[in-house]
C-alpha positions as CSV (number, residue, x, y, z in Angstrom):
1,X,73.4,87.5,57.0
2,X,73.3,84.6,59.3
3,X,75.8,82.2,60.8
4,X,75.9,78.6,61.4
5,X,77.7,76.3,64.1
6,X,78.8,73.1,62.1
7,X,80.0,69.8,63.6
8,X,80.6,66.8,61.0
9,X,83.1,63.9,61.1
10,X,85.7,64.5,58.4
11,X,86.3,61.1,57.8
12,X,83.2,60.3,54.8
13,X,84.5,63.6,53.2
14,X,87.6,64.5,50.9
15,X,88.1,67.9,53.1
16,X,85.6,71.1,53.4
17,X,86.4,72.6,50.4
18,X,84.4,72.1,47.5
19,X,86.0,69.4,44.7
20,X,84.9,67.9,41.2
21,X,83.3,64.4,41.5
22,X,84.2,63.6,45.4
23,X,81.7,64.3,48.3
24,X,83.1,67.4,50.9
25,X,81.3,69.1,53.5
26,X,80.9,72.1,51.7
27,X,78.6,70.3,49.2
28,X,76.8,68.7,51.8
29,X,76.0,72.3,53.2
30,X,75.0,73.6,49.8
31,X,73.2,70.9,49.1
32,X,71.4,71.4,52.1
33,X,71.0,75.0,51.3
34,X,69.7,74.3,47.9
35,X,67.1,71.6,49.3
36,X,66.0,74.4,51.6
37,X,65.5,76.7,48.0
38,X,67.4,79.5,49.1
39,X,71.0,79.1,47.4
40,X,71.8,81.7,44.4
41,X,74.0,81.5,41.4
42,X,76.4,78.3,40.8
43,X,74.3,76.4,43.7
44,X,75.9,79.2,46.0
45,X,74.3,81.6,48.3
46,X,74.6,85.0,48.3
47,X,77.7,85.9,50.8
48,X,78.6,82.5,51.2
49,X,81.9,81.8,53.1
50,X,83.4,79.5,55.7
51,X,85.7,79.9,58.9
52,X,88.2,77.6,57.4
53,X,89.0,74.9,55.0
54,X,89.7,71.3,57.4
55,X,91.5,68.7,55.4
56,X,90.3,65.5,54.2
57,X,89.8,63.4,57.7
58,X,89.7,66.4,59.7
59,X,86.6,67.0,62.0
60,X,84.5,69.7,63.2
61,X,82.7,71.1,66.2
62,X,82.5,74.6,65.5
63,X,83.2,75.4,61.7
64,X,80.9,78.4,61.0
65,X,79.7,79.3,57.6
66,X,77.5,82.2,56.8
67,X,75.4,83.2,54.2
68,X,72.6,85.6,53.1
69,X,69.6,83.6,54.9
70,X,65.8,84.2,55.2
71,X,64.6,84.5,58.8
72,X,63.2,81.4,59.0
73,X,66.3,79.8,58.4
74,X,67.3,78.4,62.1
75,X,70.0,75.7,62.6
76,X,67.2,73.3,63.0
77,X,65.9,74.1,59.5
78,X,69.5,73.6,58.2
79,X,70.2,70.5,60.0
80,X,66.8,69.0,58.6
81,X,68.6,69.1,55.3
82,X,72.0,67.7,56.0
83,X,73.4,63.8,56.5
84,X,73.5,62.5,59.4
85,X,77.3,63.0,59.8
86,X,76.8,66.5,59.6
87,X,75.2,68.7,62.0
88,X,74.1,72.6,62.5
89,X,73.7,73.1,66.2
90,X,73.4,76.9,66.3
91,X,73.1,80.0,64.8
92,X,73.6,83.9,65.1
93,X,72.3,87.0,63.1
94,X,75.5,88.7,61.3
95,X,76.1,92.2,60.2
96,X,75.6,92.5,56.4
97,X,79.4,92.7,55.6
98,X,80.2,89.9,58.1
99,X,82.0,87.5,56.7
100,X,83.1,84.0,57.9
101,X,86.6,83.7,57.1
102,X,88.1,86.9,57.5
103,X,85.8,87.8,60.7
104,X,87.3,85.0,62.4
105,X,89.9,86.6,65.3
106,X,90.9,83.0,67.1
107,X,90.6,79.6,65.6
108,X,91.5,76.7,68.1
109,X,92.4,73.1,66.9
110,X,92.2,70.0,69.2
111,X,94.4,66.7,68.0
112,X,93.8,63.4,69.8
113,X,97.0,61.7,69.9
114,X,96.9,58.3,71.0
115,X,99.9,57.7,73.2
116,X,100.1,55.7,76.1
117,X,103.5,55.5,76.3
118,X,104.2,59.1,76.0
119,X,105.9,61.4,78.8
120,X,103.6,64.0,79.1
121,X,106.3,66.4,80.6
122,X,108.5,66.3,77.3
123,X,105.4,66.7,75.7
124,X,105.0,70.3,77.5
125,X,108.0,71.2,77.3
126,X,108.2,70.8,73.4
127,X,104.3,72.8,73.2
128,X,106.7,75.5,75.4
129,X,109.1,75.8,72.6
130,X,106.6,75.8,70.1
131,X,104.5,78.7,71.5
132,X,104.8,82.3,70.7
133,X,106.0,83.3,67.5
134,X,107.5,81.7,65.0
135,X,108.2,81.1,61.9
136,X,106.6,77.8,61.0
137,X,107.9,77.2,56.8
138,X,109.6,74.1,57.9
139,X,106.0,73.0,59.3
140,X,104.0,73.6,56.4
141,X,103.8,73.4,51.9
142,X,102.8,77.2,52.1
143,X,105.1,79.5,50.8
144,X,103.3,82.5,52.2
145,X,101.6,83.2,56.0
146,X,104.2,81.1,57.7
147,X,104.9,83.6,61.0
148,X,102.4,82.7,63.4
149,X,102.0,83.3,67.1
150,X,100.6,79.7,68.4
151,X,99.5,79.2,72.0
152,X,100.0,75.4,72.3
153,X,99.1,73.4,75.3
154,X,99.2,69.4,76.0
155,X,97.2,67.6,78.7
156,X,96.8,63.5,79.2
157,X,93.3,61.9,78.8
158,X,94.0,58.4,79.7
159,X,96.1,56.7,76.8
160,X,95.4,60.0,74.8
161,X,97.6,63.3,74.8
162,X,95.3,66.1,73.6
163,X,97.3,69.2,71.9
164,X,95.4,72.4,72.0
165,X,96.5,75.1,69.6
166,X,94.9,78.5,69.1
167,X,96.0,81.1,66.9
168,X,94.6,83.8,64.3
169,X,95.2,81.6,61.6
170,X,97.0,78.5,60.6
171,X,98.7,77.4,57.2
172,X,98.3,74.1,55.8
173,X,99.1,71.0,57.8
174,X,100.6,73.1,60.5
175,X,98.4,71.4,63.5
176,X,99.3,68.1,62.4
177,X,102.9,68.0,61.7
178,X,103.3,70.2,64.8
179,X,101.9,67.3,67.3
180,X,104.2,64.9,65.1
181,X,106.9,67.2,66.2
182,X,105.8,67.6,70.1
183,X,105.1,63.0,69.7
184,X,109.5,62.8,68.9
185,X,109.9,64.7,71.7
186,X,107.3,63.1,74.2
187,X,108.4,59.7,72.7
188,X,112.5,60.3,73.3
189,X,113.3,60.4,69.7
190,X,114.1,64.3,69.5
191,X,115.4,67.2,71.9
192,X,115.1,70.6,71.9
193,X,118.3,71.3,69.4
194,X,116.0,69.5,67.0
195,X,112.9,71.7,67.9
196,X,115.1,74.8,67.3
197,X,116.5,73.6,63.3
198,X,112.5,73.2,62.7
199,X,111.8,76.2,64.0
200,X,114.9,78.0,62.2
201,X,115.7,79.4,59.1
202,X,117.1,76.7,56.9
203,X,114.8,74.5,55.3
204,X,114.3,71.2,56.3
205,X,113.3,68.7,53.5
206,X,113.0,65.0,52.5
207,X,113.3,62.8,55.2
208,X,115.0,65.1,57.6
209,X,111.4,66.8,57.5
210,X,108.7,66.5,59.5
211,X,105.5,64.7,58.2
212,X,102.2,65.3,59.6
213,X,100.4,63.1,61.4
214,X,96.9,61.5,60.9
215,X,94.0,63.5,60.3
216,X,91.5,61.5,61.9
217,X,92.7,63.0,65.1
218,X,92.8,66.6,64.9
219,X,89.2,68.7,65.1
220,X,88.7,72.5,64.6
221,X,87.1,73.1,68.0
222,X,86.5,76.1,68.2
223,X,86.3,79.7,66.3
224,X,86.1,83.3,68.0
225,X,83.8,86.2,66.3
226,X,83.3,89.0,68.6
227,X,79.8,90.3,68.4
228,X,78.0,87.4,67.6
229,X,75.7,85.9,69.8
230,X,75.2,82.2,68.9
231,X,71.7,80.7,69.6
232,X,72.2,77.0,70.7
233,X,69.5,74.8,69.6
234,X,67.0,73.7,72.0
235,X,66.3,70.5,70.1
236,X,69.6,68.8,69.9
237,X,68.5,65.3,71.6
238,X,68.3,63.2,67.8
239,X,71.6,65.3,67.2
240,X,73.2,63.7,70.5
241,X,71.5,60.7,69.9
242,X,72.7,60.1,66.4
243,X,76.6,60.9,67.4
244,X,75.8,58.6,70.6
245,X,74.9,55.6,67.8
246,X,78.4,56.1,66.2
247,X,80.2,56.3,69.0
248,X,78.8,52.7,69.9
249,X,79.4,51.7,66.4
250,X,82.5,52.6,66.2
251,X,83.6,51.3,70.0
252,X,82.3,48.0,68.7
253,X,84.6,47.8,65.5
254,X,87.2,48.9,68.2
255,X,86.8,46.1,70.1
256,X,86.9,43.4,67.1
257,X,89.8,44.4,65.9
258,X,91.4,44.1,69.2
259,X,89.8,41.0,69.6
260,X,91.6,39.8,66.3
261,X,94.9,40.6,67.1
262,X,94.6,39.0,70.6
263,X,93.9,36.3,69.1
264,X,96.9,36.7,66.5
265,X,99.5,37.8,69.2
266,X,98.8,35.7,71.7
């Protein structure tokens, strides 16, 4: 068994999981896998499984899959295989019976939420509330696995506050209607007595709710298996490279559009 690092930009990619007809990273993976000739039944390798399923949008640094590989396998081999907007940057040797998703003892999220205007102090303050355990059901669809124990933090990087939240597991949407939640606070609109009805029993619905906010912010940065030893690849310059090149890319289509509406607004 052998474990895999994955970074990708969510945005080209209806979610990780696997759908009919519309392109996620799962499939890019497999295809990958299959290119390499080693998946099994169904396109599928033996033991196949991910850390967790990222919505559509959502981005990666360290999703981790792992499946039944041959040694030669590395994440350079891998990476060969997959499109540029998805990359495998290391890899560890597993115990037979490892397995990706249930292994996984931390998961930490990281949302980028662009807020110059925002008081970074409410903004603590609400991630204060918000830590520890909770029941979460008025922060999620899921019916089941709504009592978590979050450790939230908030820190300002320039016009951007970046929420941290780590926990054992999340349930859907969680991350992201959370920093909508800890935004009203940081932005004046809401106080801690609303913080507390979220956080309570009743159920909060319809336009009392609380929505969640973009995807294109929020990345799974980082997932915790005890025991495993990742390998970081030596040959990541074209992988830096390549993420450099959108970086520009997308700095430059930045900078038009701000460019149109100063020219709009002025």
């Amino acid at each position: 068994m052998r474990a895999f690092r994955i970074a990708y930009d969510g945005r080209p990619f209806y979610g990780f999981q696997r759908q009919p007809d519309v392109p996620t990273v799962s499939d890019a993976i497999l295809d990958a896998v299959a290119d390499l000739d080693i998946a099994g039944a169904d396109h599928v390798p033996s033991g196949y499984a991910a850390a967790g399923r990222t919505d559509r949008g959502v981005s990666a640094i360290a999703q981790t899959v792992a499946f039944e590989a041959p040694e030669w396998c590395s994440a350079a081999a891998l990476d060969g295989r997959l499109p540029e907007t998805v990359h495998a940057w290391a890899h560890s040797d597993a115990p037979e019976a490892f397995h990706a998703t249930h292994d996984a003892t931390e998961r930490t999220y990281r949302y980028y939420l662009y807020a110059p205007d925002r008081d970074l102090d409410r903004a603590q303050r609400a991630a204060d509330w918000c830590s520890g355990e909770h029941d979460f059901h008025n922060l999620t669809p899921d019916d089941r696995g709504t009592v978590r124990d979050l450790s939230i933090g908030v820190e300002r990087e320039d016009d951007f506050l970046v929420v941290t939240v780590a926990s054992d597991g999340f349930p859907r949407s969680l991350v992201r209607r959370l920093v909508t939640l800890l935004d009203s606070v940081a932005a004046g609109t809401a106080d801690r007595d609303r913080v507390m009805r979220v956080l309570g029993p009743a159920p909060i619905d319809g336009p009392e709710g609380v929505p969640p906010a973009p995807p294109e912010g929020l990345v799974l940065a980082e997932v915790c298996y005890p025991g495993l030893d990742f390998r970081i690849r030596e040959d990541l310059g074209a992988v830096r490279d390549a993420i450099a090149e959108r970086h520009r890319d997308h700095r430059t289509i930045a900078r038009v559009q701000q460019s149109i509406g100063e020219a709009i607004y002025r």
